[in-house]
C-alpha positions as CSV (number, residue, x, y, z in Angstrom):
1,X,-149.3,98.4,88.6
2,X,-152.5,99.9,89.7
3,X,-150.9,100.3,93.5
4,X,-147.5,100.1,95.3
5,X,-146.7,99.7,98.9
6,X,-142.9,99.1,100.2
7,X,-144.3,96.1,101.5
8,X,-147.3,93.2,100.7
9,X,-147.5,90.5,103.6
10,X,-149.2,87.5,102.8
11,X,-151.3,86.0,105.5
12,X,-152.5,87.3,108.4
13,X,-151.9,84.6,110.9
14,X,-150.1,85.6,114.2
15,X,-146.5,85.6,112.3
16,X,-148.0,88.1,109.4
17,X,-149.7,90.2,112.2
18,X,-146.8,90.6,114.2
19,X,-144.9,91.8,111.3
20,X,-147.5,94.4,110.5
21,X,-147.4,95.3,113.9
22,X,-143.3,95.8,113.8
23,X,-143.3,97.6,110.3
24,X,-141.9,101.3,110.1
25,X,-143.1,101.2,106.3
26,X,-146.1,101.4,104.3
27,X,-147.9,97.9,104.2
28,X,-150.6,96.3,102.9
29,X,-151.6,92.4,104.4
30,X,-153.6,90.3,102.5
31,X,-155.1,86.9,103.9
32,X,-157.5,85.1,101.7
33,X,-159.6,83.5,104.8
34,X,-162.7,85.6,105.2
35,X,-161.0,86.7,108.8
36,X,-157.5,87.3,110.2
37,X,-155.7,84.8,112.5
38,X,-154.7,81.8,110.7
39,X,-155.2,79.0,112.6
40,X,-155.2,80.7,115.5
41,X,-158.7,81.4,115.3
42,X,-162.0,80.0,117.1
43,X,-165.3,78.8,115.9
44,X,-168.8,79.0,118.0
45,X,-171.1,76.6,117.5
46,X,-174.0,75.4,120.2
47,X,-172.7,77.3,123.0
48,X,-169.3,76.5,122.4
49,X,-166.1,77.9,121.7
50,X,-163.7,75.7,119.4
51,X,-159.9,76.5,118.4
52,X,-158.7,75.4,115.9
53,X,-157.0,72.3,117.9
54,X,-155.0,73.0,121.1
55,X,-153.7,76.9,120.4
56,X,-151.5,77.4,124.1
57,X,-148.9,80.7,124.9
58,X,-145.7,80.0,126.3
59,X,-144.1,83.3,127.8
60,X,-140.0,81.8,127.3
61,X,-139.2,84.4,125.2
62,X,-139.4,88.3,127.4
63,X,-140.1,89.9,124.0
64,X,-143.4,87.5,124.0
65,X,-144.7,88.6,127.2
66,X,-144.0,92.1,126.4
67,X,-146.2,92.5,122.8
68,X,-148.5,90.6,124.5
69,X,-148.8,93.2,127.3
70,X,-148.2,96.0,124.2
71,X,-151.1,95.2,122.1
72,X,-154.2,94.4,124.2
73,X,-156.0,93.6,127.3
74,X,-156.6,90.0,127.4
75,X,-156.9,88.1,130.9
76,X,-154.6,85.0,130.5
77,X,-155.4,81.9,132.6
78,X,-151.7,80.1,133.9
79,X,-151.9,76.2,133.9
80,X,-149.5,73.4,135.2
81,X,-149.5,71.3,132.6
82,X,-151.5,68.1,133.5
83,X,-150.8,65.3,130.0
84,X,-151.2,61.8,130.2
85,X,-150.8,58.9,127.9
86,X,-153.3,56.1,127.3
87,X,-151.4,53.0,126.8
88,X,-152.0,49.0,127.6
89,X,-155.6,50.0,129.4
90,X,-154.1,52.0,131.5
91,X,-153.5,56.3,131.8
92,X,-149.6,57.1,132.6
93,X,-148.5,60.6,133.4
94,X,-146.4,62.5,130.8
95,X,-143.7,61.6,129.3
96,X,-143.6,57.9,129.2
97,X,-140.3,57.5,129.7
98,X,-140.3,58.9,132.8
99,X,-143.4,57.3,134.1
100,X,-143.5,53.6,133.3
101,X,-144.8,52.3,136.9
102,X,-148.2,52.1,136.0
103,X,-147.3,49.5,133.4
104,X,-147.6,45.8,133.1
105,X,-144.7,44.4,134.8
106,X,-143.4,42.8,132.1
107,X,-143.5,45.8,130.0
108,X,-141.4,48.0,132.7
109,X,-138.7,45.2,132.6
110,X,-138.7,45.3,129.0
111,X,-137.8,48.8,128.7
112,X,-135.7,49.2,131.5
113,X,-133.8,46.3,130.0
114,X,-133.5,47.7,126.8
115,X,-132.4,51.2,128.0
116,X,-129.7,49.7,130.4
117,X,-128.5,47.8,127.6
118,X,-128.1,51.2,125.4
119,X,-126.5,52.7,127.9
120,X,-123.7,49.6,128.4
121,X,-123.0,50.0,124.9
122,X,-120.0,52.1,123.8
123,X,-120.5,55.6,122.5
124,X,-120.7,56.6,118.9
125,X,-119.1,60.4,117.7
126,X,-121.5,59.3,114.9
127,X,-124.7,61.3,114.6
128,X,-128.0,59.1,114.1
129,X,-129.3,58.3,110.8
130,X,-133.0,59.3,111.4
131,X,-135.5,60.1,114.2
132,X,-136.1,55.9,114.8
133,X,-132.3,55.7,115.0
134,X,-132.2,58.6,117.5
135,X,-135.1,57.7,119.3
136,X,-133.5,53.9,119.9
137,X,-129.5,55.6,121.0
138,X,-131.5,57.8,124.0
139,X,-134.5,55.4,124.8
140,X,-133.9,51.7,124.0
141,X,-136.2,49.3,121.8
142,X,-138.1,48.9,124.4
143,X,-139.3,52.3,125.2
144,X,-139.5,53.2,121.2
145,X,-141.2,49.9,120.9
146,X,-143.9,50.9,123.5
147,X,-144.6,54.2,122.8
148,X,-142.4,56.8,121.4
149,X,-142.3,55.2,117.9
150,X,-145.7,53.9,117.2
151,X,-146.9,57.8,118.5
152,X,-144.9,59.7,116.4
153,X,-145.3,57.7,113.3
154,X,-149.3,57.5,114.4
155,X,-149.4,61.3,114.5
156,X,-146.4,62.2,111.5
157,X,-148.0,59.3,109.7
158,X,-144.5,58.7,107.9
159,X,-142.2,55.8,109.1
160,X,-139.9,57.3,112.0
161,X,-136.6,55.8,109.9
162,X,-137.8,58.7,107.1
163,X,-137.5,61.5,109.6
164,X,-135.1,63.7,110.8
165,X,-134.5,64.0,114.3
166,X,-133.8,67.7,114.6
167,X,-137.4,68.8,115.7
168,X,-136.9,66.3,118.6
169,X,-134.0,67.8,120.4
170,X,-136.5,70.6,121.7
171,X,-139.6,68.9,121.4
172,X,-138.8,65.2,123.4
173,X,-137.7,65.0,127.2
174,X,-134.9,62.8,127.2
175,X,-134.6,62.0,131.0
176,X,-131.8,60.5,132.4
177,X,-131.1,56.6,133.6
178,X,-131.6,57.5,137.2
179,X,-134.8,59.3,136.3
180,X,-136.5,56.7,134.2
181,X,-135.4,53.7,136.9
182,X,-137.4,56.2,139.7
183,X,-140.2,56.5,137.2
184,X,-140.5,52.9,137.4
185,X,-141.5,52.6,141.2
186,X,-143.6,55.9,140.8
187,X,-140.8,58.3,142.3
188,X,-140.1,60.7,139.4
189,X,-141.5,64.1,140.3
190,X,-139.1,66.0,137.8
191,X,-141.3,67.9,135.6
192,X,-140.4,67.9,131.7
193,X,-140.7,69.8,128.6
194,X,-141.1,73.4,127.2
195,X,-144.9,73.5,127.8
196,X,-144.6,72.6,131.3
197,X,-146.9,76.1,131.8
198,X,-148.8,77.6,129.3
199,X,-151.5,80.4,129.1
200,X,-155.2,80.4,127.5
201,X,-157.6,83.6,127.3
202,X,-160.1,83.4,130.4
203,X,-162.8,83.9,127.8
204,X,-163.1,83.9,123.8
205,X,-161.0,81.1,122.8
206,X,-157.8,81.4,121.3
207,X,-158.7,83.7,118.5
208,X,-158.8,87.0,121.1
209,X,-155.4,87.0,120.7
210,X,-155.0,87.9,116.5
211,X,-158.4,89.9,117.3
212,X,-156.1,92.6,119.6
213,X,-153.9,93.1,116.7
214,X,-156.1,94.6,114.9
215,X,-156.7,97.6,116.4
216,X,-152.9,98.5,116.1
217,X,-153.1,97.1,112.3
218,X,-153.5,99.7,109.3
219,X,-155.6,97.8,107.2
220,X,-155.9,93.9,106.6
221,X,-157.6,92.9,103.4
222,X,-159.9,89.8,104.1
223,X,-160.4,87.4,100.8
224,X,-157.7,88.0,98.7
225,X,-156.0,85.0,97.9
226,X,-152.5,85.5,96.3
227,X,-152.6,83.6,92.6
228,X,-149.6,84.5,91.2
229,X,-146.1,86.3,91.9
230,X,-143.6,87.5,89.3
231,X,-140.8,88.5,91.0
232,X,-139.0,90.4,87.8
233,X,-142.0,93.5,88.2
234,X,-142.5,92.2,92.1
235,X,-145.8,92.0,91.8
236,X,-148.7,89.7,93.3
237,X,-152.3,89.2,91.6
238,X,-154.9,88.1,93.2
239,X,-158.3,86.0,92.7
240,X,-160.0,89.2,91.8
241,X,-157.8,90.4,89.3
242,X,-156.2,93.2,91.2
243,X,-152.3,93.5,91.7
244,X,-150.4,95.1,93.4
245,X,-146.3,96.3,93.3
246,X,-143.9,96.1,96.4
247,X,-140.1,96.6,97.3
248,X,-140.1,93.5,100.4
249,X,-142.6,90.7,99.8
250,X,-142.9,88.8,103.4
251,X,-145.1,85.5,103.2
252,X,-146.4,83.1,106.2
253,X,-148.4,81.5,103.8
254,X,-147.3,77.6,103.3
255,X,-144.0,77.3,101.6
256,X,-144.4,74.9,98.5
257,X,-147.5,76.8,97.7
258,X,-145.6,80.3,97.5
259,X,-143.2,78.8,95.4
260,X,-146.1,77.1,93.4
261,X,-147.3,80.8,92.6
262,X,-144.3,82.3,91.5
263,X,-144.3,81.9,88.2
264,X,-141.0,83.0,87.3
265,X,-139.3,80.4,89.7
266,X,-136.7,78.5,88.1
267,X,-137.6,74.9,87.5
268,X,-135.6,73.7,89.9
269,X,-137.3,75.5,93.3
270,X,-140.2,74.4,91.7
271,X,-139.3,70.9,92.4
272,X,-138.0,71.5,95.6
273,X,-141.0,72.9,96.5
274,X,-143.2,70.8,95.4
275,X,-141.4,67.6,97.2
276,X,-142.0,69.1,100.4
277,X,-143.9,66.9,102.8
278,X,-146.7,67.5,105.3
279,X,-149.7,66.1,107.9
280,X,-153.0,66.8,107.4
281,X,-155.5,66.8,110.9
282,X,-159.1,65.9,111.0
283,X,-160.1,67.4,113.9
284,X,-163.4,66.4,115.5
285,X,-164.7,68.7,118.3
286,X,-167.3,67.5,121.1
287,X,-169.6,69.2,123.4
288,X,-170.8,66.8,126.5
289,X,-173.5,67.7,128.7
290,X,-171.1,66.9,131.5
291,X,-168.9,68.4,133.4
292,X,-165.0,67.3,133.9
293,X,-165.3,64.7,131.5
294,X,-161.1,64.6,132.0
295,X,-158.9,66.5,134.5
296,X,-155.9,66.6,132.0
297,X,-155.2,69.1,129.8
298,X,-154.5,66.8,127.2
299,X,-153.7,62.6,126.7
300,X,-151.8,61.1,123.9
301,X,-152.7,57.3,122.5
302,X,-150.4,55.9,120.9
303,X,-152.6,52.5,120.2
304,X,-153.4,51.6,116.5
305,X,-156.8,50.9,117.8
306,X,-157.7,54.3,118.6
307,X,-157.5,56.5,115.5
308,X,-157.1,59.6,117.4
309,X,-153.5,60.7,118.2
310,X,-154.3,63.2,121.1
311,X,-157.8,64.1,122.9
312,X,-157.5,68.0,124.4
313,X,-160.1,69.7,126.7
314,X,-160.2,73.0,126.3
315,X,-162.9,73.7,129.1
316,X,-159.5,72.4,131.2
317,X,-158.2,75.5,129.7
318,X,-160.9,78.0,130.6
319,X,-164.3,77.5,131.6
320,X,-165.1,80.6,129.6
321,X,-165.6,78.3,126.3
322,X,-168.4,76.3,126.9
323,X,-172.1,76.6,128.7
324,X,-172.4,75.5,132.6
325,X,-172.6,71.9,133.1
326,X,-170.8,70.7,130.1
327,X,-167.5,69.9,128.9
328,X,-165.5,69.8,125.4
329,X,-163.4,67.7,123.6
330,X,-161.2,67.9,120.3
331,X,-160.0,65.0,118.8
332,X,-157.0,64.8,116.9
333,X,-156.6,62.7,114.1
334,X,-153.9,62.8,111.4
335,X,-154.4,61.8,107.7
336,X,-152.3,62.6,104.4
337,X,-152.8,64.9,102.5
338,X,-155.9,64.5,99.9
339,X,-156.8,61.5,102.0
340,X,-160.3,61.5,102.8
341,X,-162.0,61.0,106.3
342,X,-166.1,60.2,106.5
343,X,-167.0,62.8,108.9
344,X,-169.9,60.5,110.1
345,X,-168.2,57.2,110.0
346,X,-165.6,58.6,112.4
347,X,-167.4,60.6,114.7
348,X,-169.2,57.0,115.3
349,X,-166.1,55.0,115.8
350,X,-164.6,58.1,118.5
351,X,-167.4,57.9,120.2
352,X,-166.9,54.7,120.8
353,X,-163.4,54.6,121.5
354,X,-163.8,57.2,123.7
355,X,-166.4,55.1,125.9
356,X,-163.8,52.0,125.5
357,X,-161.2,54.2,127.1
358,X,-163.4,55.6,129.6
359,X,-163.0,59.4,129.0
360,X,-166.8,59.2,127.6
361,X,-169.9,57.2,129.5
362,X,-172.6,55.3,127.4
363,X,-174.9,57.8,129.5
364,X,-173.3,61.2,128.2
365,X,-175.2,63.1,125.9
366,X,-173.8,64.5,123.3
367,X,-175.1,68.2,122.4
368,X,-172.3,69.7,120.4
369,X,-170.3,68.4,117.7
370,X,-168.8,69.2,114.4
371,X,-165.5,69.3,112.2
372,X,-162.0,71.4,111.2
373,X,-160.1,69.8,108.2
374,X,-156.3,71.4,108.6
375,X,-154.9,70.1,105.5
376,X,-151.3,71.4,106.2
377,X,-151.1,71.3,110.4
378,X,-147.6,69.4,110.5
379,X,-144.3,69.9,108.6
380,X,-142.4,66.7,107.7
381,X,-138.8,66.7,108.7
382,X,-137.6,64.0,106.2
383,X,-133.8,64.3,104.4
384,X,-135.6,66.4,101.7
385,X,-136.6,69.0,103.5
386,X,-132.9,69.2,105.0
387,X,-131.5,69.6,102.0
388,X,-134.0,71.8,100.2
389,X,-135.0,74.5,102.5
390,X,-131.4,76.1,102.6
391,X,-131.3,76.3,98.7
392,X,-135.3,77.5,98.6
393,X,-135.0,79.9,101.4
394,X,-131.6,81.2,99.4
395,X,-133.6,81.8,96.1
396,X,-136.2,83.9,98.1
397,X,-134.0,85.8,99.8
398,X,-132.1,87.2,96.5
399,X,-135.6,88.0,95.2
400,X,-136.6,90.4,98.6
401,X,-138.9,87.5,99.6
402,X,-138.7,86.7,103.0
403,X,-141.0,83.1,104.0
404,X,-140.9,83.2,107.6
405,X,-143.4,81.3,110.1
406,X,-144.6,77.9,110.8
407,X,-145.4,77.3,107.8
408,X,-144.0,80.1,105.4
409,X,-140.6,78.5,107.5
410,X,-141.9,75.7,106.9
411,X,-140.8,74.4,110.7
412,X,-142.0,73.6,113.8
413,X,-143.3,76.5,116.1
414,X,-145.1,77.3,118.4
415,X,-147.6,80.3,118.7
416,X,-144.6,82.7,120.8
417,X,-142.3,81.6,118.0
418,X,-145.2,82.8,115.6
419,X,-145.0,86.1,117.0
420,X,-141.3,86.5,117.3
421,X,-140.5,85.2,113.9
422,X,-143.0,88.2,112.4
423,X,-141.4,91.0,114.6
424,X,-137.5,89.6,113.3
425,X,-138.5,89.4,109.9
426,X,-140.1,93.5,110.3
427,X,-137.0,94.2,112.0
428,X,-135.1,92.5,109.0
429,X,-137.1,94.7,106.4
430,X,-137.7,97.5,107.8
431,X,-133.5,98.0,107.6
432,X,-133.4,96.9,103.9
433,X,-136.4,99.3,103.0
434,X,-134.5,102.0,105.1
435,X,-130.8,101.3,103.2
């Protein structure tokens, strides 16, 4: 080997910068983007300030608050969470299941009738099957009918009877009977969910917060993208040819594409690995010589008719992000993988959905607008993934390979969860380097 370090990070999103940040060894992080940040970066384009979608900081976790306080001097902006749903030509506060008065009549019967009737049936000890099945025991057919199933399987784009329902536990308010009935003569005023606050940078976008790692960082090597791993020599090459030899390999990069580039994997991982599913988001971001196009934060359609999922507003987040006068939009919309989006056919047919709906006036001027392709955004939480990740993750570990992050986890986290999962794994390493 030309070089060795006691440890090579790969990718230097928020989960490989933490780590950095937490390592008591030598290091060297490599990130084959031009810049560091993973997704948690911004782009500026005609005055504006884009993310790469909605980025937003929850503080639940005290270690959180504190390395944010440690590693730079950013002004965070504190929202109450304003979300809505479009649904039936009408907007309903979030969650839908505990806001159904704005609803057709007949639609509010239908899913109180259909909860009531799940609740009179007797109790199972039997887990559900799948997400749908889960989604049916706590909610009723009406509800799932109405929203939370076409949504999901809108957004996930796999049929909710594939799915797992594990990520759901934490991630979907389940309000109780008496709860839901108030919600349907508008007298719910419990609030729901972990994102019920949330923090943005006053100015910058999103990306301000990978920026402040950097100073604290000992070096970050920009354009190297990992091509190959054997883990006999533990050593990684890269595009350019160079390689380099390590003790404790920690990777936030995607998981079926380390395993892809290890090429002394056993066959089998390989095919784990490579069965792994997950969503792909077209994201199309507006600037609108307007001002507060939307007071929400964000709204959810669950309608076949729209093709967006979610519409965000991130100049609800901070009026640092876009010029006086205006306001911006991203639109969410979810695709497989290798599936193909016309990026002018589909700004055309948002733009007109979004006038249907009335977030958008035939008047507004557009002045702003242009495209992110995230061709991994979402894990899928099928049965594979269940019963792979434990033997995958197994593998790594007896090779001093630690995958750890959204994606190197290949789970669902948030940004905090980012950063945590980086400063556990350090913690984790810096004791096996030390033994």
């Amino acid at each position: 080997m030309p070089y060795e370090t006691e440890v090579v990070i790969l990718g230097a999103g928020l989960t490989g910068l933490s780590a950095a940040y937490h390592l008591k060894q030598e290091y060297e992080l490599f990130e084959k983007e031009q810049e560091a940040g993973g997704l948690c970066r911004s782009v500026c384009r005609d005055g504006f300030t884009f993310d790469f979608t909605g980025h937003l900081l929850h503080f639940h976790d005290n270690r959180i608050r504190n390395l944010i306080e440690a590693i730079g001097h950013i002004f965070w902006v504190s929202h109450q969470r304003k979300a809505s749903i479009h649904t039936h030509k009408t907007y309903l506060p979030y969650p839908f299941q505990a806001h159904l008065s704005g609803l057709p009549q007949k639609v509010i019967c239908e899913c109180l009738l259909e909860l009531l009737r799940t609740h009179q049936q007797s109790p199972t000890s039997q887990p559900p099957e799948n997400f749908k099945d889960w989604v049916v025991r706590n909610f009723g057919q009406g509800i799932a009918r109405h929203f939370l199933l076409p949504y999901n399987q809108k957004m996930w784009r796999i049929d909710p009877a594939e799915m797992t329902f594990d990520w759901a536990l934490s991630m979907i308010p389940v309000p109780n009977l008496e709860e839901v009935v108030k919600g349907c003569f508008n007298q719910n005023e419990q609030e729901y969910g972990y994102n019920q606050t949330f923090y943005y940078p006053a100015e910058g976008g999103i990306e301000v917060l990978g920026k402040s790692f950097l100073p604290s960082i000992n070096r970050v090597r920009t354009g190297m993208e990992a091509v190959r791993i054997e883990t006999r020599k533990k050593a990684v090459w890269f595009q350019d040819g160079e390689s380099i030899g390590y003790q404790q390999l920690i990777s936030s990069i995607p998981l079926p594409e380390l395993v892809r580039i290890i090429s002394d994997a056993p066959a089998q991982i390989k095919s784990l690995a490579e069965n792994l599913r997950s969503t792909s988001v077209f994201c199309l971001n507006l600037g609108v010589a307007r001002e507060k196009v939307s007071d929400q934060h964000w709204i959810y359609f669950p309608e076949s008719e729209y093709p967006f999922y979610r519409v965000g507003f991130p100049t609800n987040f901070s009026s640092g992000v876009a010029p006086s006068g205006s306001s911006s939009l991203y639109v969410e919309i979810s695709h497989l993988p290798g599936e193909q989006i016309d990026p002018d056919r589909m700004l055309k047919l948002t733009l007109s959905k979004l006038i249907d709906c009335g977030l958008l006036r035939e008047s507004d001027l557009v002045i702003s607008h242009s495209f992110l392709d995230i061709p991994c955004a979402y894990v899928t939480f099928d049965s594979h993934r269940q019963k792979s990740l434990p033997v995958i993750r197994q593998y790594l570990q007896t090779q001093d390979i630690h995958s750890v992050g959204r994606y190197g986890g290949w789970e669902y986290s948030s940004m905090g969860q980012a950063l945590v999962a980086g400063m556990e794994t350090a913690r984790t390493v810096n004791a096996l380097v030390a033994a």
